[in-house]
Every structure is written in C-alpha cells, then in structure tokens.
C-alpha positions as CSV (number, residue, x, y, z in Angstrom):
1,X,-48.7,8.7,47.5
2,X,-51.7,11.1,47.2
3,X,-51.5,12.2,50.9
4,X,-47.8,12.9,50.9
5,X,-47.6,16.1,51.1
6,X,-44.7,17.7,47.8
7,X,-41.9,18.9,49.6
8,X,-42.6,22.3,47.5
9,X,-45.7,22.4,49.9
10,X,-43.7,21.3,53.0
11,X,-40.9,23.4,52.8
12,X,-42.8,26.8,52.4
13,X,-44.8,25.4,55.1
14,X,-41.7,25.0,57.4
15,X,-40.0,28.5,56.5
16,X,-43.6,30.1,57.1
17,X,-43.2,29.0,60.3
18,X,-40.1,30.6,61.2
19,X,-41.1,33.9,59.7
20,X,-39.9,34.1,56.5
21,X,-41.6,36.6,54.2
22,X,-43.3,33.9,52.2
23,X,-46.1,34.6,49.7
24,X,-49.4,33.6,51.2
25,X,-50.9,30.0,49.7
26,X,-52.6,27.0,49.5
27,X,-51.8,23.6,48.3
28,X,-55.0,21.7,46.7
29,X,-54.3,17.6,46.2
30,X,-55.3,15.4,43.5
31,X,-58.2,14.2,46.2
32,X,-59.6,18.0,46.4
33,X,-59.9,18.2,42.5
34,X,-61.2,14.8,42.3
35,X,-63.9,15.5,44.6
36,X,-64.4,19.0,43.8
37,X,-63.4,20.0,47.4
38,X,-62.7,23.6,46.3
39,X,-64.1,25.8,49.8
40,X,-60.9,26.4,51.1
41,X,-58.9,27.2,47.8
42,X,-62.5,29.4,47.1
43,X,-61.8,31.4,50.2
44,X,-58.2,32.1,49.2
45,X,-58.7,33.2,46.0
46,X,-61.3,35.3,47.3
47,X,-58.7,37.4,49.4
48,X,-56.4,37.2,46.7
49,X,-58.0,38.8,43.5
50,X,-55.7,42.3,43.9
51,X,-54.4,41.4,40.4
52,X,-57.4,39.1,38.6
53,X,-54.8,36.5,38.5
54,X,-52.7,33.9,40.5
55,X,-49.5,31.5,40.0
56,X,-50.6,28.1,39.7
57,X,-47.4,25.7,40.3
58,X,-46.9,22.3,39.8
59,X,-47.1,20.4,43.2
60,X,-46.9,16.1,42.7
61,X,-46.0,14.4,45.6
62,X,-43.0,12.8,43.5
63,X,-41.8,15.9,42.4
64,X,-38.6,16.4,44.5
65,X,-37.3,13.5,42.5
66,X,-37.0,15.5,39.4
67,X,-35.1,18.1,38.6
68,X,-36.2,21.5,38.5
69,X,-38.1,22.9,36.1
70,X,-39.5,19.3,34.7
71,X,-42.5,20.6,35.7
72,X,-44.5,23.6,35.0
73,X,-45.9,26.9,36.6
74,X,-48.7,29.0,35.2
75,X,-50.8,32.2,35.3
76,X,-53.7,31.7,35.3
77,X,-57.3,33.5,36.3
78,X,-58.1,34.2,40.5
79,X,-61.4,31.5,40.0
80,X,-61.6,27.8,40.5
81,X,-61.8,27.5,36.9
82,X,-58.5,28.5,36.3
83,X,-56.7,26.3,38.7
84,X,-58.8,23.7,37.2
85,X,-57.3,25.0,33.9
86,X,-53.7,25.1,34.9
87,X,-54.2,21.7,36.9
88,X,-54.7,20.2,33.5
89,X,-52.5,22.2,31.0
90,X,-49.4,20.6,34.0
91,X,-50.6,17.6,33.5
92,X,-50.7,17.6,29.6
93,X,-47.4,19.0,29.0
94,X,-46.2,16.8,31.4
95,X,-47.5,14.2,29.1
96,X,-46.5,15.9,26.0
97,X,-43.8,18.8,26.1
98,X,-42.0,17.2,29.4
99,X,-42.3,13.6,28.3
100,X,-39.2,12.8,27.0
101,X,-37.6,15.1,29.5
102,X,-39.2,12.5,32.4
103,X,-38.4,9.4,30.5
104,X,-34.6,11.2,30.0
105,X,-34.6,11.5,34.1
106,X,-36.1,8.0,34.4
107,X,-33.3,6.1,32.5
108,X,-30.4,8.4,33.1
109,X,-31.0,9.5,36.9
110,X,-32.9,6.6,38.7
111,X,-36.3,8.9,39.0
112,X,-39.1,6.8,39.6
113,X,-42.4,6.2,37.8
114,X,-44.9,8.5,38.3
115,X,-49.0,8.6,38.1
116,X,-49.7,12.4,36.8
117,X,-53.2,12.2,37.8
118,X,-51.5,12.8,41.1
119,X,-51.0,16.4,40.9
120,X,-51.8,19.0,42.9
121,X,-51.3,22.5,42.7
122,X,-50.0,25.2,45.0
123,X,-51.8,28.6,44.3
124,X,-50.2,31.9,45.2
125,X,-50.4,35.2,44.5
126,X,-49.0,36.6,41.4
127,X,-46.4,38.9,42.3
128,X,-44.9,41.5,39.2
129,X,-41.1,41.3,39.8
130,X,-38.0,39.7,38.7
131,X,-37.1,36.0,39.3
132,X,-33.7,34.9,41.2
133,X,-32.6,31.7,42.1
134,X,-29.8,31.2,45.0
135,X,-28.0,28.4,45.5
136,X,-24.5,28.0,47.3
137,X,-21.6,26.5,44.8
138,X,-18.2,25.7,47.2
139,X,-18.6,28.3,49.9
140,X,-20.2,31.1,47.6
141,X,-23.6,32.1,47.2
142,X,-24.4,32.5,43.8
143,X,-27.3,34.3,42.5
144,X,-29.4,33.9,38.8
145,X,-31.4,36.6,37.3
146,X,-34.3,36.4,34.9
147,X,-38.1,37.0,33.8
148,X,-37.6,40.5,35.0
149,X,-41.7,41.6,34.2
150,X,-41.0,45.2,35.5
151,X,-38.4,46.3,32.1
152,X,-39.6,46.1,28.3
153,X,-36.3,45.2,27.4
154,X,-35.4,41.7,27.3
155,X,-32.1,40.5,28.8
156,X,-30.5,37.1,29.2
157,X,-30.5,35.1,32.3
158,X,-26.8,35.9,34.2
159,X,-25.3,34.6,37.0
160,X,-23.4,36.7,39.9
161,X,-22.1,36.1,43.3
162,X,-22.9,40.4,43.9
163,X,-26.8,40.5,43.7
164,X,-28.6,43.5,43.8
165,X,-29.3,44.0,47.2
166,X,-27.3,42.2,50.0
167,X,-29.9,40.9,51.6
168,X,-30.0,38.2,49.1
169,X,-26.9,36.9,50.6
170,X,-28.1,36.9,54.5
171,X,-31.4,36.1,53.9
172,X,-30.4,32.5,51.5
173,X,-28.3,31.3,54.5
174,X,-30.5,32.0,57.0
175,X,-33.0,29.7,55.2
176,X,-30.5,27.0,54.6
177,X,-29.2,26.9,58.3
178,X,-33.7,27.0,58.9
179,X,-33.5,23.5,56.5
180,X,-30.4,22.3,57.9
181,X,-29.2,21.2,54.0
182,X,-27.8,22.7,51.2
183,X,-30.9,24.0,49.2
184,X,-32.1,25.8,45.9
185,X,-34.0,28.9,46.7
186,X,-36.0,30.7,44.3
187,X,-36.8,34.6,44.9
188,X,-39.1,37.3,43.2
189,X,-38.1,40.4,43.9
190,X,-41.0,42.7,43.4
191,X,-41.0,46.3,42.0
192,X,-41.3,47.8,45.3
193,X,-37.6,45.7,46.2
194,X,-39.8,43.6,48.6
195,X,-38.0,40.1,48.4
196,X,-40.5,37.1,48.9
197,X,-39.7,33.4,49.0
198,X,-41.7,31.2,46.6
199,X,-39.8,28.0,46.5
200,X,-37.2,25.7,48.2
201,X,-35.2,22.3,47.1
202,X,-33.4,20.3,48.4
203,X,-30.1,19.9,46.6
204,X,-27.9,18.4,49.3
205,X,-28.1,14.6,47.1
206,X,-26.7,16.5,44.1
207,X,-22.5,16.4,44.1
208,X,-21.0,19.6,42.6
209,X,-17.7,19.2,41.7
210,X,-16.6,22.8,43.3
211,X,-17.0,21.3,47.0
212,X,-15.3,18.2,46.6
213,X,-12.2,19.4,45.1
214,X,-10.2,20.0,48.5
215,X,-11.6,17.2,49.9
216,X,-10.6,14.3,46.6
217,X,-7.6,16.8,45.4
218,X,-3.3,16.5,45.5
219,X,-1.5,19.1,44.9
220,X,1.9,17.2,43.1
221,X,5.1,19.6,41.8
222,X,4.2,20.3,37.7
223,X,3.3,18.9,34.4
224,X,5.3,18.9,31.4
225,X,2.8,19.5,28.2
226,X,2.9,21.3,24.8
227,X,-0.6,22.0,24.1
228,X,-3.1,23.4,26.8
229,X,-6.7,22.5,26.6
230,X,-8.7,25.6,27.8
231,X,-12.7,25.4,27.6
232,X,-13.3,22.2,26.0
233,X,-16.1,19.3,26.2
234,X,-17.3,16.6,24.0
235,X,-20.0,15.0,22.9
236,X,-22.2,12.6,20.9
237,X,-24.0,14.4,17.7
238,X,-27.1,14.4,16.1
239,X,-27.0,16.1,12.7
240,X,-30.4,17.8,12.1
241,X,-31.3,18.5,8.5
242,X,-35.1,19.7,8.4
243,X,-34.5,20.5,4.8
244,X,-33.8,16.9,3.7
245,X,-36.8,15.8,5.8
246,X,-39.2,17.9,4.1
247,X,-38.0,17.1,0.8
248,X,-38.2,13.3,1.6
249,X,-42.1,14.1,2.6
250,X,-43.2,16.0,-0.8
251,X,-40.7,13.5,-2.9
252,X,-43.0,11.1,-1.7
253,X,-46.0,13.4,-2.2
254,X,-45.0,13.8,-6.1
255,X,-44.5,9.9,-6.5
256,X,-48.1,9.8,-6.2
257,X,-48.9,12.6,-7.9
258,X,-47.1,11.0,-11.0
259,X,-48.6,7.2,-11.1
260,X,-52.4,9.3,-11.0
261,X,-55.2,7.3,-10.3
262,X,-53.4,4.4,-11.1
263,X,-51.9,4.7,-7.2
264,X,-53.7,6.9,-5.3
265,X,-51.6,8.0,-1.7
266,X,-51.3,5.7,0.7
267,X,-51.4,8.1,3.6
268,X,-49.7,5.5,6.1
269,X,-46.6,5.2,3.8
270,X,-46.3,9.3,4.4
271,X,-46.5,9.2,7.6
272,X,-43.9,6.2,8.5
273,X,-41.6,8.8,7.4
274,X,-42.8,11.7,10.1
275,X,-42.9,8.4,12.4
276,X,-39.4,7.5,11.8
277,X,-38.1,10.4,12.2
278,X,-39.5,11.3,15.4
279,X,-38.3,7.9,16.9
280,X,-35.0,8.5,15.7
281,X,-35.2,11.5,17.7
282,X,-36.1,9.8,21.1
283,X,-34.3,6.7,20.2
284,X,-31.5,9.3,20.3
285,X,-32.0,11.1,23.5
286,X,-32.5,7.9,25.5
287,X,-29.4,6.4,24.4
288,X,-26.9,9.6,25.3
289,X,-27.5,11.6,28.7
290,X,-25.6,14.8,27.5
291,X,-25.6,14.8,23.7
292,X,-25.1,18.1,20.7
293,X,-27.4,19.0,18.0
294,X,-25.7,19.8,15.0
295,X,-28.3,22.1,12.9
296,X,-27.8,22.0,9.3
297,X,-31.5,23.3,9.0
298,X,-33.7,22.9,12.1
299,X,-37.0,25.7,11.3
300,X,-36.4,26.5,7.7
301,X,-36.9,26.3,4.7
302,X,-40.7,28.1,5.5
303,X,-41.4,27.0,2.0
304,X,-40.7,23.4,2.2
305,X,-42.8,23.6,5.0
306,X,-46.0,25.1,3.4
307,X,-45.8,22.9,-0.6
308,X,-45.8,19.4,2.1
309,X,-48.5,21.2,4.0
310,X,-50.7,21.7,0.7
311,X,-48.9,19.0,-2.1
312,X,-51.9,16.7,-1.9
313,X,-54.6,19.2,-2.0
314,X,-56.1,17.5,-4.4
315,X,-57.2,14.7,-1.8
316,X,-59.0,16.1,0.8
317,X,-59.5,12.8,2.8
318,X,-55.3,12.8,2.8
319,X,-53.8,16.2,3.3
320,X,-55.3,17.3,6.7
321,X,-53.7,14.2,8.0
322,X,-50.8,14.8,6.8
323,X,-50.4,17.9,8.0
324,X,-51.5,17.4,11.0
325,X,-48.7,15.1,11.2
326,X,-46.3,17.9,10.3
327,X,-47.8,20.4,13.1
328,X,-47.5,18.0,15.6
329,X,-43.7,16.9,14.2
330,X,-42.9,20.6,14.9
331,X,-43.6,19.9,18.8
332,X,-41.0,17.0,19.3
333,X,-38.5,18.5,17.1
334,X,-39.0,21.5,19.7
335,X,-38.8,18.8,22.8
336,X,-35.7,17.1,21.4
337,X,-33.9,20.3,21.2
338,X,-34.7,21.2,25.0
339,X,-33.1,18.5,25.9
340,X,-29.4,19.3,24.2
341,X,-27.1,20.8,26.5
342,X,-25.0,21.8,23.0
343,X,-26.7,23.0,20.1
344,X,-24.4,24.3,17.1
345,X,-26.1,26.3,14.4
346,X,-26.4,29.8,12.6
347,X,-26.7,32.5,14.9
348,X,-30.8,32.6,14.7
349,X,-30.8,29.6,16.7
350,X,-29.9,29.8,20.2
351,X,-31.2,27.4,23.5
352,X,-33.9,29.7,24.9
353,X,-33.2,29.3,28.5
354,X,-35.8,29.6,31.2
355,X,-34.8,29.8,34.8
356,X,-33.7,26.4,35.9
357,X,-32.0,26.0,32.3
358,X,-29.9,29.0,33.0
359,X,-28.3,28.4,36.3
360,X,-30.4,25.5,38.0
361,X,-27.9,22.7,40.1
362,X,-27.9,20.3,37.1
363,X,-26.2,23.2,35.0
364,X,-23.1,23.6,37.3
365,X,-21.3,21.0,35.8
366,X,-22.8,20.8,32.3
367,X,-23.9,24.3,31.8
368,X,-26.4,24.7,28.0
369,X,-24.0,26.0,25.4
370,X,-25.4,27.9,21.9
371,X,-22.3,27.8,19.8
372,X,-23.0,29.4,16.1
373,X,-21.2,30.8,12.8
374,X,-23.2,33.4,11.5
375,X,-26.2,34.2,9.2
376,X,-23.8,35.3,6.3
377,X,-22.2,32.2,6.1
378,X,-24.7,29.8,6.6
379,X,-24.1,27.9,3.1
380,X,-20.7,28.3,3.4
381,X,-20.3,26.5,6.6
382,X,-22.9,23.8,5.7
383,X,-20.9,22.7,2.5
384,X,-17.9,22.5,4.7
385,X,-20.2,20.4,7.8
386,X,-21.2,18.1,5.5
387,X,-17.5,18.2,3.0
388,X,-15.5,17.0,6.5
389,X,-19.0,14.3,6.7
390,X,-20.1,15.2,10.1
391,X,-23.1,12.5,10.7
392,X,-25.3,11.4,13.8
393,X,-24.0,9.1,16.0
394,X,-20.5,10.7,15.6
395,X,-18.6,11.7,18.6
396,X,-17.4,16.0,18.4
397,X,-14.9,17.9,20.1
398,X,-15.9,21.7,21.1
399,X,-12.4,23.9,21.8
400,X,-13.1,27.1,22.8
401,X,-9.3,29.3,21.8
402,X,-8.1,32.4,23.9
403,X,-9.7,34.4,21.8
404,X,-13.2,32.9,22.9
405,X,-13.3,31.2,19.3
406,X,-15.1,27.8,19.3
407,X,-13.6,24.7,17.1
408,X,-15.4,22.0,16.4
409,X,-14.3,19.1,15.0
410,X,-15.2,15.1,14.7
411,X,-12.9,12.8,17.1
C-alpha cells in the first residue's frame, strides 16, 4: 500500500502534465520519512522559502476512500522539521480529533481499514488567497467560497453558480474533460487574481440526486393535498445537557467530601462517569449515520466547569486526574458535535464549517444545518424542551414555514 502512489499526488501529477497552472510540489512517502530520505523534499524547500512557510497536506495512499476533509492540511515552517511536524500532528488527529469521523465512514460508508503510519505528505507552497471549491451538481457548475486570508473581516462559506471571475467556470471543465470523470476541484485564488489548482477528487462513485432526477422521474397529472411540506428533514436526537453532567461530577465530588476520612475518593468511581458519558457519545454516533444535537447546555455553565476542576483540591494525588479527565472530555464533546449534520441550540452555538463542511459532495443532499432560538430566551425555551420531554434516542421533525421559521417537534 506504501508505494501506491494517493490519487491527491497522481492527479496534480496528471493535470501538471497537461499544463495546468498547478502549484509546484513534492509528495514525500511514509518510506522517505522512515528512512529519513529528505534530499529531494530539501531541495524543494530550498527554492520555496519566499514566504518562510509551506502547506503540508495529508497524502495516505487510502485516502481517496474518504471523504473530503477527514484528513488534515497544515502550515507549517519551509524546513524538514516542519513537515516532520505536520507529518505527525496528521497523523495524531487522525487518531484523535478524526477518529470517530473514520470509524463513522468505516461503518456507515464501506471505507476500509487503514494503517496511519502510512502517510505521506504533499508539500507546496503557501499561497495567501481565498479557497474555492468547484464541483458540477446536474449540469451546473457550482462554486464555494471560504478562508479568504486577504480581508480582516470574517465571512461565511457561500455557494454560487456566478464566481468571481469566469474563468472559474472554463477552467473546472477543462480539467474534468483532462480526467474524463466528474470531479471536486479545489482552487486558491491569490491576491494578485492568479487562480492555481491545488487539489482534485474523484467524485464520479458519489450519486447526487440532482442528475438522476430526469433519468428515475414521471411526470403524472396532479396531487390532491391540504398541507404542503416545504423545507423539512428528520432525524434521531441526542439531548446534550453539559450542565447536568458537571453537576453529576462535583455531586459525586461532595459525597466524599462529606463521609471525610472515613472514605477518601475513589478516583476511578469519578471518572466512570466522564467514561460513560463519552461512550454514550460514540455509542451514539455509530449507531445513526445522520443524527441532531439537541443542546440544552453544551460549553456552559464556565463555573460548573472550574468548582469540578478544583472540588478536590484538598487531594492532590486526585484532582489533576480528574481534571485532566475533564480537559480531555472537552475534546470528544467537540468531535461528537462535528459529526452532526443538525445541531439546535441558542444562537452562540453554530456548526463552524470549514471548506468541505460547507459545500463538499457529501453536503449536497444533507447539507449542516445550525437551527437556534435566541440568547434572550434561552431558559425560556429549555423549560419548554424539556416540559414537551424531548430525550435522546427520540426521533424530531425540523419544518422550516414560509416565513423561514424552523419548528421542531418530537414524531
């Protein structure tokens, strides 16, 4: 598998080829870092230190079999130290921020198993611009924005079929009739307008609903109805109440606390709890593909949050564990929620969408909704949540009226 060469690698190799205004780069193996076989990537970064820094990106050679964005691209320093240092940071988020995302693709899409010490790295140039992704949905190209590096201001990935210069348009189909497949093309535009060509995949195995409707579709005379679902979808909940969780922890804190010396903390009784919950959590997102996270309280209270952190003070030997245990729980709380397509909660909370979140091909038919009520009436609309007895496990119904209104409610 080591020799295969990641089809991120071999496609940029094949557009190179046929002229395309690709970034210059090198792709170093799992064999080269192994061996410490680092000449050639030394001579490229040695021509490439314009900017004191590079773009490390993931390159396995199983890769293709994941969606995009599973895993990761750095910045990192021009110097064989710092692909060294982004080789490993991949790898460890792959094996800690991306894990459940892989297992989630493993059980739900057929991807295979994979070795991480496997993964190479394709080193470019870092280029200052803005990020676009192309992909064509029926017979229209349509074109993301995001990461734009060159404005202060932040803005929100959006999706257009219009981009910002028409060469967008000429220059994606071009390099899909170069591939001969429908593919995912991803763009940085840099500040000068210069369009350069970092990455193509292969999307030609994914069905999008859009192009098969002529082909699977009757048109028949009419429908008699009296109501008319508009923007609608459903799906499985997980009610997430941080506060409760917290006070679970220091309720079990103070039991000690009262019985004194007579019972001194058993620190393994703490942490079943932190265990628990986190299991509940994966248990969870293995059993539902597409699933919503209902957040009653997902970050706060801060408060709770700092008397677990420092309730058994008193036992040094104890307390660092435990929180410890409580960092670390922040993590897979923060990896569960990537992995909701739906999250309902006050309007603080939203999905923070990269990229391939935003308007990658696994978000045409499922796209990430952030539905809210806002910060106003957060108790409010708790006390109501948990008066109709929403719970995990139940199944919810997300309405969206004519008035772009949501409406949630249990089925």
């Amino acid at each position: 598998m080591e020799n295969k060469l990641p089809e991120k690698a071999r496609l940029l190799k094949q557009l190179q080829k046929q002229n395309f205004n690709i970034p210059d780069f090198i792709y170093v193996s799992a064999t080269d870092f192994e061996k410490d076989n680092f000449e050639a990537l030394e001579v490229f970064l040695k021509n490439h230190r314009e900017s004191f820094k590079v773009i490390a990106r993931s390159g396995h050679p199983q890769e293709e079999f994941f969606k995009g964005g599973t895993f990761d691209s750095l910045e990192t320093y021009a110097d064989v130290a710092g692909i060294q240092y982004a080789r490993k940071k991949i790898i460890n988020l792959a094996k800690t921020a991306k894990q459940l995302t892989i297992k989630r693709q493993q059980k739900f899409n057929h991807a295979p198993k994979i070795n991480m010490d496997d993964m190479g790295v394709i080193v470019m140039p870092f280029i200052y611009g803005t990020s676009v992704m192309a992909k064509m949905i029926g017979k229209y190209w349509e074109f993301g924005y995001c990461r734009d590096r060159s404005h202060k201001v932040f803005r929100e990935p959006y999706i257009t079929n219009t981009p910002h210069d028409r060469r967008l348009i000429d220059l994606s189909q071009k390099i899909q009739d170069c591939l001969g497949y429908r593919c995912e093309i991803e763009y940085v535009v840099s500040e000068a307008g210069e369009i350069h060509v970092v990455q193509a995949k292969d999307i030609s195995h994914i069905e999008v609903l859009e192009e098969k409707k002529s082909e699977r579709s009757i048109k028949l005379d009419g429908l008699h109805r009296i109501r008319k679902r508009r923007s609608y979808r459903e799906r499985p909940v997980y009610v997430m109440n941080n506060k409760a969780f917290y006070l679970r922890i220091i309720g079990k804190c103070e039991e000690y606390l009262m019985n004194g010396e007579k019972s001194p903390p058993v620190i393994e009784e703490i942490l079943d709890i932190v265990n628990q919950y986190q299991a509940d959590l994966e248990r969870f997102a293995l059993r539902y593909q597409r699933f919503c996270v209902l957040g009653l309280s997902i970050q706060e209270p801060e408060e709770l949050y700092q008397i677990a952190n420092h309730y058994l003070d008193d036992y040094p030997d104890i307390q660092p564990i435990l929180s410890r245990s409580l960092h670390d729980n922040l993590y897979k709380i923060d990896y569960f929620l990537s992995e909701t397509d739906t999250l309902i909660a006050k309007d603080k909370f939203r999905l923070n969408m990269c990229g391939h979140d935003a308007y990658g091909i696994d978000t045409v038919r499922n796209p990430l909704w952030s539905v809210y009520w806002k910060m106003d009436k957060h108790e409010q609309m708790v006390r109501e949540i948990n008066r109709l007895g929403f719970k995990t496990g139940d199944t919810i119904g997300i309405e969206i009226d004519s008035d772009g209104k949501p409406i949630v409610y249990r089925l």
